[in-house]
N, C-alpha and C positions, 0 to 999 in steps of 0.2 A: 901181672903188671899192676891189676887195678889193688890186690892186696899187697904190692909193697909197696903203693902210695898211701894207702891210709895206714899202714904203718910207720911210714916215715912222717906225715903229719900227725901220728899221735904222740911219736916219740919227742917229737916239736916242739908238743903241748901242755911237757911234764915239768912240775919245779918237786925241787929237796925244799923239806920243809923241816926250818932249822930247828936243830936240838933232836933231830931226830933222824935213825939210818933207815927208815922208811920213803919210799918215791908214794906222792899222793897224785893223782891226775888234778892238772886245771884246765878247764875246758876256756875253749878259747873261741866264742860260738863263731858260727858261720866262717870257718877260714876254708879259702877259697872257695866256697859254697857248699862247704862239704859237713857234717854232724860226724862226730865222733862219741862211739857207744864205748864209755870207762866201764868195763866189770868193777863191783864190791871187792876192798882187798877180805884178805882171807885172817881171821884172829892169827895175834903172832905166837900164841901160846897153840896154837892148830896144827898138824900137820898133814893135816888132807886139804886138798885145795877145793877152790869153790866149786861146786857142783862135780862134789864126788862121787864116782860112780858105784859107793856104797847105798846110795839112796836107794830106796825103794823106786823099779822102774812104774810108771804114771799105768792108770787104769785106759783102755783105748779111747773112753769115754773123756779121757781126759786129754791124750793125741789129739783126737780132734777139733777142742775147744784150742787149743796152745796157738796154732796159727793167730785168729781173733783175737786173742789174748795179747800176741805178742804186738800185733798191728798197732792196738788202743796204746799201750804199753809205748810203743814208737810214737803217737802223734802226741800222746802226753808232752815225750821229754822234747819233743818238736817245740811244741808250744812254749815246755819253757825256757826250752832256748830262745826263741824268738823273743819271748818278753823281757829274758836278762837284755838282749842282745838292744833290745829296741829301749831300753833301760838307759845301757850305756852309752848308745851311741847319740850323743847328746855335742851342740856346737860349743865356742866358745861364750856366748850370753847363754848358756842351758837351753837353746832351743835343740829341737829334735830333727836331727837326721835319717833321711830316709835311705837306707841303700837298696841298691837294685839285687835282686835274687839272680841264680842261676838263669831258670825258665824265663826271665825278662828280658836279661841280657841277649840272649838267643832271639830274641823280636827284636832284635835293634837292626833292623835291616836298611837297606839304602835308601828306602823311603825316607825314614826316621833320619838319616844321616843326613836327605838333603833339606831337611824342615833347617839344618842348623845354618845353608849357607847365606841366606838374609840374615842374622845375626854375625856372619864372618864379614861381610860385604859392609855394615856398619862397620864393623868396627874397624875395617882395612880402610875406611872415608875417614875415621877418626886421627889415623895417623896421618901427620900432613904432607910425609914426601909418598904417600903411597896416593893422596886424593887427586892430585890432576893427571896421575897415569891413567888412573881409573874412568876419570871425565872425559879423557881423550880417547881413549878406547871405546867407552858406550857409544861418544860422536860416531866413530867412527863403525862401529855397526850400526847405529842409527839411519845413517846412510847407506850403506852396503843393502840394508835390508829394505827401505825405502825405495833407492832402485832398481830392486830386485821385481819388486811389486808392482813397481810402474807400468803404465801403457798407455803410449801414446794413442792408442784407439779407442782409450774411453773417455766420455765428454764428459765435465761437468755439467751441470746441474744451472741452466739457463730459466729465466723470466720475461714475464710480459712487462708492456713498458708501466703498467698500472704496478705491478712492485719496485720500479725503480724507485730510489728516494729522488726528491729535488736535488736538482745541480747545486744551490745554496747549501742541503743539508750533509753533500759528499763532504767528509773530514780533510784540511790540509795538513800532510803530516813530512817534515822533512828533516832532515837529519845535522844539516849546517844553517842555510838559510832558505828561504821563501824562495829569493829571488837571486840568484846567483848573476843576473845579469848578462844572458845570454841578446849574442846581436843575432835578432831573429830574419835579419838582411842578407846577412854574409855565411850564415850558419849551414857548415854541412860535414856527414857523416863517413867518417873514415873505416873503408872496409878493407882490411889485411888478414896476411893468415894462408890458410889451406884453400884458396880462393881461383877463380880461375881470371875474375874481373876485379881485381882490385880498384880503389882507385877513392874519390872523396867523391858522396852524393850529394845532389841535392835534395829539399824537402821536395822540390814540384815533380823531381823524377822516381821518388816514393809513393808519391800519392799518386802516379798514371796508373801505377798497378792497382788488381784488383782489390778493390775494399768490402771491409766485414764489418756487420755492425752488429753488436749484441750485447746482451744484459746478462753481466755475472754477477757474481758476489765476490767483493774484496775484503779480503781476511788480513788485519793485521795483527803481528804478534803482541802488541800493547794488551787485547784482547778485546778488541772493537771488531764490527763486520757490517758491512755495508750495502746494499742491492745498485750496481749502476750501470750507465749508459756508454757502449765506448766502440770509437769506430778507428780502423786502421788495417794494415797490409802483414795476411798471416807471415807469421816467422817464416815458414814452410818454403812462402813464394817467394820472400824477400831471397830467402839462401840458395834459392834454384834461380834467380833472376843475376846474382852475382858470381855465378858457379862455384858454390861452396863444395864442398866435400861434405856430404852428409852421412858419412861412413866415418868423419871425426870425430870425437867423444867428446869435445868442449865446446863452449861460448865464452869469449870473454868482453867485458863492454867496459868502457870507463866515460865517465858523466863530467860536464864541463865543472860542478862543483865538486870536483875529487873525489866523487863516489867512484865504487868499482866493485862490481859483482862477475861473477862465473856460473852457467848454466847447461845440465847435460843436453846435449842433440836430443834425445826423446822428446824431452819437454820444448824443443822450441821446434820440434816438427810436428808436436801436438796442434791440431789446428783451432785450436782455439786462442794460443800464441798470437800475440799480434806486436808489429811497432803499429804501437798505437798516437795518433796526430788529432784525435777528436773525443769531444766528450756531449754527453746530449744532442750530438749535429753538429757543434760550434770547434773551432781548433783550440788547443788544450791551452789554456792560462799557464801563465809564470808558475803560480802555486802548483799545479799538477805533474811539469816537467815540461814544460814547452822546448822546443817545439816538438818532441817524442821521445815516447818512455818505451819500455814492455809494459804488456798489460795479460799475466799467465793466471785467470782462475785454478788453477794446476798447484798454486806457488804460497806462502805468503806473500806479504808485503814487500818485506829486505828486501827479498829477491827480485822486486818489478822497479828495476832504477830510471828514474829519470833523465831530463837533460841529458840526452844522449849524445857521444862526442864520439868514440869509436867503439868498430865491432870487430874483433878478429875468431877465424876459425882455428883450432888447435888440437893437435893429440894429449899434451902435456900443461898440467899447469903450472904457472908461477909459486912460487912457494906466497907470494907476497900478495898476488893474486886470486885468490879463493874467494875472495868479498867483503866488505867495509866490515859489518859485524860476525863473518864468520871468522877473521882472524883475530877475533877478539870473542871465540867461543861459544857464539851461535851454531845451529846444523847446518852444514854446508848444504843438504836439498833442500832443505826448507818445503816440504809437500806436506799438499794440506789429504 
């Protein structure tokens, strides 16, 4: 099989060369990876052919050397094949083309294959109806694998009151206004959902529960982070206190200033979870979210909404519902 291949690519490789009823070989280097050895034609006035066995048969002395001989002989026409070849193979401005050899090609294993997928991944972002398929799908393992990782039984990363910053130097950061103008008189929190006590709280029947007070770190996505002071009633107690369903997969809260965020059960039975109603001791300013926010070290920022107006428990979320900048293509866990 292997000699009627290289017979048929040598018969491939032959031109008539005009004016004349002689075939001359034209090598054609490297086709398919393969050399082709043309014997010498034979005189046409000759009619014995090349290496006739009129010859005088060789001395053993000389049997022995032919192998060697023929070898040298072989990497010769090797070489100059290679230098024709590397010769011609030249680009359109004359630069030089390298082509890959048989023995290279053979290394081109699935290692090598997946060095190319970050150059496929460019350039699949470069086409513009393939880029936000692409964005919504990394989100979306972004998360899958975020809370995959999660546990609610591991704390953050707490301080003494000597690294908190000043109350002055805490950041106000809000997304509409300062002050949305909450009446902190009449104001109370609506719990619906998977609930067993539904019903609308007050702040003063929030605060009889037990209080936490501790020093995290508040991480916003801007790329600010901050050491503070903050007191309120874990997530944990708050959803056992109104008989939630804590076998639900959701939270979902919306804020008297039309914020609205979504948060998984793990992280708000995380006990470091808090509605929180105090900041250094004192109850939370306008600018912070009065009169209670979340407050998740667990979380960035987005995710800890203020002005809090209702909370409902759920298996399913709202399409509309995900959170103010994840439906406008932030990570929906937002975990720090």
């Amino acid at each position: 099989m292997c000699a009627l291949a290289a017979f048929f690519i040598w018969s491939s490789s032959i031109r008539l060369v005009p004016g004349s009823s002689s075939v001359r070989p034209f090598l054609r280097p490297a086709i398919y990876g393969l050399e082709v050895s043309v014997p010498d034609e034979a005189p046409e006035d000759s009619n014995q052919p090349v290496n006739s066995p009129q010859e005088p048969e060789p001395a053993p002395e000389a049997k022995a050397t032919e192998p060697a001989a023929q070898a040298g002989a072989e990497q010769q026409q090797h070489a100059a094949v290679a230098e024709v070849a590397d010769d011609d193979r030249r680009g359109p401005a004359g630069e030089p083309v390298r082509m890959v050899a048989p023995g290279e090609r053979k290394r081109m294993n699935r290692r090598e294959l997946l060095k190319l997928v970050p150059l496929v991944a460019v350039g699949a972002f470069a086409i513009p109806k393939f880029r936000q398929p692409l964005l919504d799908e990394g989100l979306r393992f972004s998360d899958w694998a975020a809370g995959g990782l999660f546990s609610r039984h591991r704390l953050a990363q707490t301080y003494s009151d000597h690294d908190a910053v000043p109350f002055e130097k805490f950041p106000y950061n809000f997304y509409d206004v300062a002050d949305p103008g909450v009446d902190l008189e009449t104001w109370t929190l609506t719990v619906h959902g998977l609930v067993q006590r539904p019903g609308d709280y007050k702040l003063e029947q929030i605060q009889a529960l037990p209080k936490v007070v501790q020093n995290t770190r508040h991480v916003c996505v801007e790329g600010w982070d901050v050491i503070g002071n903050f007191g309120g009633v874990r997530g944990s107690d708050f959803l056992r206190w109104v008989g939630a369903d804590t076998t639900a997969r959701f939270i979902e809260v919306t804020c008297v200033d039309g914020y609205y965020e979504s948060i998984d059960m793990a992280t708000m039975l995380q006990p470091q979870t808090l509605f929180c109603y105090e900041m250094y001791g004192k109850p939370l300013d306008r600018g912070h979210g009065a009169p209670l926010r979340l407050q998740m070290p667990t979380k960035l920022g987005y995710k800890q909404a203020k002005y809090l107006d209702s909370v409902k428990v759920t298996n399913v979320l709202r399409s509309d519902m995900r959170g103010y900048w994840e439906d406008q293509g932030y990570d929906w866990f937002g975990g720090l």
